[in-house]
Structure formats: C-alpha cells, structure tokens
C-alpha positions in Angstrom: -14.2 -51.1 -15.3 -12.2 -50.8 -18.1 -8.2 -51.3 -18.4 -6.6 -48.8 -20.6 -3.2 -49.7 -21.8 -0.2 -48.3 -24.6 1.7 -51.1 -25.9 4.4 -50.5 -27.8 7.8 -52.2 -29.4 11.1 -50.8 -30.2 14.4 -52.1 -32.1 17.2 -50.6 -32.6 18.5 -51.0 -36.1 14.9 -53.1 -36.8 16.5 -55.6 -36.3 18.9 -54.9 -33.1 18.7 -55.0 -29.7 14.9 -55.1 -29.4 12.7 -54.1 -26.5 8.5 -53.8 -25.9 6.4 -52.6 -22.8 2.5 -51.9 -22.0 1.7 -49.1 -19.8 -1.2 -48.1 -17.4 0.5 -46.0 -15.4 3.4 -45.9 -12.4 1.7 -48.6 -10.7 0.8 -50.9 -13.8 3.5 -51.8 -16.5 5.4 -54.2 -17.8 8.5 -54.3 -20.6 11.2 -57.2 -21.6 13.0 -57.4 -24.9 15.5 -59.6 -26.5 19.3 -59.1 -27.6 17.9 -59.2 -31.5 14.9 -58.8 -32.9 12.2 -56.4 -34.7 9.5 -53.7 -34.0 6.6 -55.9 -35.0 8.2 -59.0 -32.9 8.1 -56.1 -30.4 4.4 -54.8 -30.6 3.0 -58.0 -30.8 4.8 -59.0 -27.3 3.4 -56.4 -25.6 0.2 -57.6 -26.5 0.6 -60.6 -25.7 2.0 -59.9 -21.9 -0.2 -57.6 -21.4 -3.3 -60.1 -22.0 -0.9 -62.6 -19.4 -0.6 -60.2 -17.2 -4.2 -59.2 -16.8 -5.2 -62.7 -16.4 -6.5 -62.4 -13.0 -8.6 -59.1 -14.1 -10.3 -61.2 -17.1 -13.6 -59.7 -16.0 -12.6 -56.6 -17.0 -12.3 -54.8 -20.5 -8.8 -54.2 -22.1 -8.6 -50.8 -24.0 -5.5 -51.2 -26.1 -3.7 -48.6 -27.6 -1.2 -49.1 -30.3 0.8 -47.1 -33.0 1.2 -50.2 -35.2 -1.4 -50.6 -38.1 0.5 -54.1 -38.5 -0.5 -55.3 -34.5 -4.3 -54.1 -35.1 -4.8 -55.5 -38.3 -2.9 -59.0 -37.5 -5.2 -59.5 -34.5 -8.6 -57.8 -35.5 -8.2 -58.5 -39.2 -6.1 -60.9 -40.5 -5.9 -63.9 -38.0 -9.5 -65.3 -38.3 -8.1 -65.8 -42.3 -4.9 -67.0 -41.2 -5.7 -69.6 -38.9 -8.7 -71.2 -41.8 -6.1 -71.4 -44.1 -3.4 -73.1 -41.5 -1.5 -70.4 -40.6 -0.7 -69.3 -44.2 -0.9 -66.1 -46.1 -3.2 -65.5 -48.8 -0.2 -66.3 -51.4 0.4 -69.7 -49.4 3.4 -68.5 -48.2 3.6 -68.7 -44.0 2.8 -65.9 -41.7 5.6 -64.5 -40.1 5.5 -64.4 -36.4 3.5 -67.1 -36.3 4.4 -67.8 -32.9 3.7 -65.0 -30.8 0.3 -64.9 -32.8 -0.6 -68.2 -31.9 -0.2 -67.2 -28.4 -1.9 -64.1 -28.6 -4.8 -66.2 -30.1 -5.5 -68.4 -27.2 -4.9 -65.6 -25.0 -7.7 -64.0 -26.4 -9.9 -66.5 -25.7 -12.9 -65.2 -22.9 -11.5 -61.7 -23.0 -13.0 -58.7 -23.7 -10.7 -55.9 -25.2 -10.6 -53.3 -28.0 -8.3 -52.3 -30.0 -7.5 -48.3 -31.3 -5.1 -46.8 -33.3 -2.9 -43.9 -31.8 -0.7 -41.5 -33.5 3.3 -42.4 -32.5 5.5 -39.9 -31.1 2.5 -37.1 -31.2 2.6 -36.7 -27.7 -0.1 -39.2 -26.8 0.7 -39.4 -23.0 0.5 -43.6 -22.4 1.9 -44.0 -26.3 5.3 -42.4 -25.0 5.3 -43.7 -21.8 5.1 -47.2 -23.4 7.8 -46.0 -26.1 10.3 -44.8 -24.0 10.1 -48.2 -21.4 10.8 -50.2 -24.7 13.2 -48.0 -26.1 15.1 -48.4 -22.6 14.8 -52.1 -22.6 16.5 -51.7 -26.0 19.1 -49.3 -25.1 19.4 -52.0 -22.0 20.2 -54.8 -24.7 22.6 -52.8 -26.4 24.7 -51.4 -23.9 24.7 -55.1 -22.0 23.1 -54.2 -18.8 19.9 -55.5 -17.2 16.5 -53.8 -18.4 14.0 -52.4 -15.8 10.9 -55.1 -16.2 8.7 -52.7 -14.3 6.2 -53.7 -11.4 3.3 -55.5 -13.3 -0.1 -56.1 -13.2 -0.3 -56.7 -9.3 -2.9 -59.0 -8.3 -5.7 -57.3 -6.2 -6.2 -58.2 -2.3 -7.7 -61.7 -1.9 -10.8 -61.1 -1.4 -11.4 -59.6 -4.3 -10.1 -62.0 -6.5 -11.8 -64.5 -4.7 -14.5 -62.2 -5.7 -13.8 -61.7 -9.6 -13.1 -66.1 -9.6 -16.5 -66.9 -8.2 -18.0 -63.9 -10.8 -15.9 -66.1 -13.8 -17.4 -69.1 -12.9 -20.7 -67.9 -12.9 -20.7 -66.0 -15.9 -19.3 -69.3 -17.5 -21.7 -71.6 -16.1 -24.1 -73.2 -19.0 -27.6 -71.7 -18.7 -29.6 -75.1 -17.4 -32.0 -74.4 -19.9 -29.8 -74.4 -22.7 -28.1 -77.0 -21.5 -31.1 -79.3 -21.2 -31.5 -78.5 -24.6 -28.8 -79.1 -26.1 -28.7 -82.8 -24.2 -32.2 -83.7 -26.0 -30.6 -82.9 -29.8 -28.4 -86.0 -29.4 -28.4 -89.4 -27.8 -25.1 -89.7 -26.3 -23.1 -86.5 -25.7 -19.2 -87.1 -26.5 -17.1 -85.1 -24.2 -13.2 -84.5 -25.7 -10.6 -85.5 -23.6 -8.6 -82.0 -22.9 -5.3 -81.5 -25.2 -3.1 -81.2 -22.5 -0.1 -78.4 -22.2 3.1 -80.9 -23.3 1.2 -82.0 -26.6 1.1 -78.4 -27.4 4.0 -77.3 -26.5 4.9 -80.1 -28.8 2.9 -79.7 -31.6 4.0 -75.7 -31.6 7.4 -76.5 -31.8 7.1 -79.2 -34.8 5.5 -76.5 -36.8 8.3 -73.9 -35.8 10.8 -76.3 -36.7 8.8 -76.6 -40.4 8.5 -72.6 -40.6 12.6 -72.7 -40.2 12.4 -75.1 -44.0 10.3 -71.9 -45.4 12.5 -69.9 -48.0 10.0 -66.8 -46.9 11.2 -67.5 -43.4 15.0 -68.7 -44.2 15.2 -65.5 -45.8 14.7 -62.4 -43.1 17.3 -61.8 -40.9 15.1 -60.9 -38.0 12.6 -63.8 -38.3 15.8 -66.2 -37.7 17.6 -63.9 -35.5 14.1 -64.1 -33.6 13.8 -68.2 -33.7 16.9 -69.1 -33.4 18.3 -68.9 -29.1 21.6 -66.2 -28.5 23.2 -69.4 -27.8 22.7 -71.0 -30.7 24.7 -73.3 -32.5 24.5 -76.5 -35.4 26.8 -79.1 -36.3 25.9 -79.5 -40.4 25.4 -81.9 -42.6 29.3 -82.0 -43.8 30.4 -81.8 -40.2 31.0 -78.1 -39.9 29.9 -76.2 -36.6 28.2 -73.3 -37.3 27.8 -70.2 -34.9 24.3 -68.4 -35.2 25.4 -65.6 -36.7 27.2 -67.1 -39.6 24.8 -69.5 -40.4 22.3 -66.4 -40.3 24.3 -64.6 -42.8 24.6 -68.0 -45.0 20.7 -69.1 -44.8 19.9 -64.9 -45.8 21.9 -64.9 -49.0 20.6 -68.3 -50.2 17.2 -68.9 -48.6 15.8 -71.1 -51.2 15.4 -74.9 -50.2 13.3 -77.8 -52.1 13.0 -80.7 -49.4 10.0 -82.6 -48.0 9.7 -83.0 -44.1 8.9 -86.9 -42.4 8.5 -86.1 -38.7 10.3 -89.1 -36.9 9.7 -88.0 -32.9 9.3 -85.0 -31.0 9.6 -85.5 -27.2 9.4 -82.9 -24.3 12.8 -83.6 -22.4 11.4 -81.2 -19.5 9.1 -78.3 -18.9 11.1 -76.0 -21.3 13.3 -78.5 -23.5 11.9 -80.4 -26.9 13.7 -82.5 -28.8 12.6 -83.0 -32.7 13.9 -85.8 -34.8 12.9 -85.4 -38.5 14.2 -86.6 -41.9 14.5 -84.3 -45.2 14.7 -85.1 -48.8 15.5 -83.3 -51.7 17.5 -83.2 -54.9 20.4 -83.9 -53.0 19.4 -86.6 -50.7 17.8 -87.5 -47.1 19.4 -86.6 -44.1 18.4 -87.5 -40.4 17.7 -83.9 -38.5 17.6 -83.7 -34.5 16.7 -80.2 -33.1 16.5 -79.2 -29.4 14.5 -76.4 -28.9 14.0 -73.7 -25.1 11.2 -72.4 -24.0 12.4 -68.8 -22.8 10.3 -65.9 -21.4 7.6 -67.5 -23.1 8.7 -68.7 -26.3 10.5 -71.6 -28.1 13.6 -71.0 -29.7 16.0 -73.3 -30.9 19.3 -73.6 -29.3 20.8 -76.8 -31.6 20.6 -78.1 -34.3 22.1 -81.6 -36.2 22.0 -82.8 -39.6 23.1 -86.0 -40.1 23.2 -87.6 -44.6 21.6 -90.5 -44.7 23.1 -93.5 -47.1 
C-alpha cells in the first residue's frame, strides 16, 4: 500500500504567524505552526511530521505531494551535497534551515517515499486541503487562539502492528549468507558503540549555536525569528537586556561579525534544556558566552542568551 499525502506551509506576511499541515484525508492529518516564521520553515515541517507520524506504517510507501520546488529539491537534490560538504552551500556559506533538514535526514532513513510536484492553488484536491489546514493554523497564530492540530496518523489495531514490527525485523535481518561473508573479509569485526540521543541533541545544538555567529544567518529576519524561542531574551556584553525583537531588528541591520568560536562545555540540563558555554574572539576582544537552549515541538530554540568580556 501506498500513503498519499499534500504537505504544505503557510505564513502570513512570510515571515508572520506561520502554520504547516499534511493531509490524507478526514481521518489522517496533521498541522502545527509557530507565532513567526516562513513558508519554506513551513513546507519542510510538514515533511518532517509527516515522516514522524507514519513511523509505525514504515513498511509502507509515502507519496508526497508538494507545491514547493524549494522542499523537493532540498530533500531529493541538494542534501546528499550539503551534508559532504558539512552542511554548507556551494558558496561556503551555511544552509539555511539546517535544522529541520537534519531531521528530515535521519527521518528518511529505511523509508520508502516519493516525492512530486503539484500545481498550488489549481484546485488539486489534497494540495488545498493541506493549504487551507496551514493557513488556519496561521490565521490561529495571528488572531491568538489555539490551532486545530488535527487527528493524526492513528496507529492501526494491535495486531497489525505487531504484524508490520515482526515484517520490519525481517526485512532488516542480514542475509546469513552475506553475513558470513562479510565476517571472513576481516579478522576481528569492530562493532561502534551507538551515539546515543543526549550527545546528539548536544552536538545539534552546538552547531545551531555556531549557525547564530553566521552573517548569512544573523542577517534574515525569519531565520532568527525561527531560532530564537517567543520568550527569548539576552543580557549583552555591556550589560543591556535585550528583548527578541529588538535584538532581531539590531542583528538584521548589521549582520556582519568577524569572531572565532572555542567551545568550553555544552551539557543537557534535562530532556529538553542545553546549556552551551563558549568563548569568542575578534577585533574587539574575547568574551565568555553561555546559551540555554528548548527543545519545543521538536526543535531547539534558544531562549537566553549571556555574553560576558573577558579581561
């Protein structure tokens, strides 16, 4: 069986109150969204719930549909390149989104799916069924009340996931032949020792924290209005306490920044809090950084931020 499925992002203003959503049909679809943020954060969150939310139907085919040329291409196209190159454009500057794409990435992995480009706003019956869920979601954000999230992916009746688990493990299983193979090209086989889920929530969060020093980054309004939390605020290096949306406005009109980043610590406080210690220098100086960063609805933002000068 194959799942087909519109996924689709909307923001009002792009950026504004943002919203996103995948639809099956009545029964099956999701949407969310965020007070601030942009179409392609948008699209590329559908995707990504979508795969999370078919996580238990793994043994079946996704059949995505999407209006954005950006989504298809990032996935399909582009990320292979990206990733060889760590995570960096062809110019050397970073990706943007970076996040959600890594995420998407590992969702990926054992999945089969496709990916086709439909027409927006042409009619396309699952297209505007996923449109008008986001769009809600955004008009939700706007007007301040609470979005409809929708029913889901519902997991099937026990038995039949029981079913589709023993099915997974099976079709996962190494082939004894091969694997007997395999064993008599080498002496002593060296098994890894798994990465587990702190380190990379820890490691993600160190190289958000980095993206937030890129100038490419610094300077668009709807990549920092998506990284940094609603609540956000900073205590600068002078001593000033900075609201998010002033600081926004400041770091837009003069993104530019020459400093080198010395990682000091980064510690998961609990299951959604990370704390990053980290010293810059530039032209100016050193100063001694701490950030705290939330995992919310599935993503880290940060919610404070200190800069302290160093003598």
């Amino acid at each position: 069986m194959t799942i087909t499925a519109a996924a689709d992002g909307s923001a009002l203003g792009n950026p504004g109150p943002a919203g996103w959503a995948w639809y099956v049909d009545e029964d099956h679809w999701h949407a969310g969204g965020w007070p601030h943020g942009t179409n392609n954060q948008g699209e590329l969150m559908a995707v990504l719930d979508l795969f999370r939310s078919t996580v238990h139907m793994a043994d079946e085919s996704l059949r995505i549909l999407c209006d954005s040329q950006y989504v298809i291409n990032c996935i399909t196209k582009w990320m292979p390149g990206w990733k060889r190159k760590g995570w960096k454009k062809a110019d050397g500057k970073p990706v943007l989104n970076v996040d959600l794409l890594k995420q998407i990435d590992a969702e990926l992995s054992g999945r089969r799916y496709t990916f086709e480009w439909v027409k927006g706003h042409a009619g396309h019956e699952l297209n505007e069924a996923a449109d008008s869920k986001a769009r809600a979601v955004a008009l939700a954000f706007q007007s301040g009340r609470a979005p409809v999230e929708g029913p889901g992916y519902p997991a099937p009746a026990a038995g039949t996931e029981r079913a589709a688990a023993r099915a997974r493990d099976e079709r996962d299983a190494p082939e004894p032949a091969r694997e007997a193979e395999q064993a008599g090209l080498f002496d002593e086989i060296v098994h890894e020792e798994p990465v587990s889920a702190a380190t990379r929530d820890v490691e993600a969060v160190v190289e958000l924290e980095q993206e937030l020093l890129s100038p490419a980054v610094r300077g668009d309004y709807g990549q920092l209005a998506y990284l940094l939390h609603p609540q956000y605020r900073e205590i600068g290096a002078s001593g000033r306490l900075w609201e998010r949306e002033e600081l926004i406005e400041e770091l837009v009109q003069g993104p530019e920044i020459q400093t080198r980043f010395e990682l000091v610590d980064a510690t998961p406080l609990a299951g959604d809090l990370v704390q990053v210690v980290y010293r810059t220098a530039g032209s100016s100086g050193s100063s001694l950084r701490s950030s705290l960063w939330q995992r919310e609805e599935g993503r880290w933002r940060l919610r404070f931020h200190q800069g302290t000068p160093e003598a």
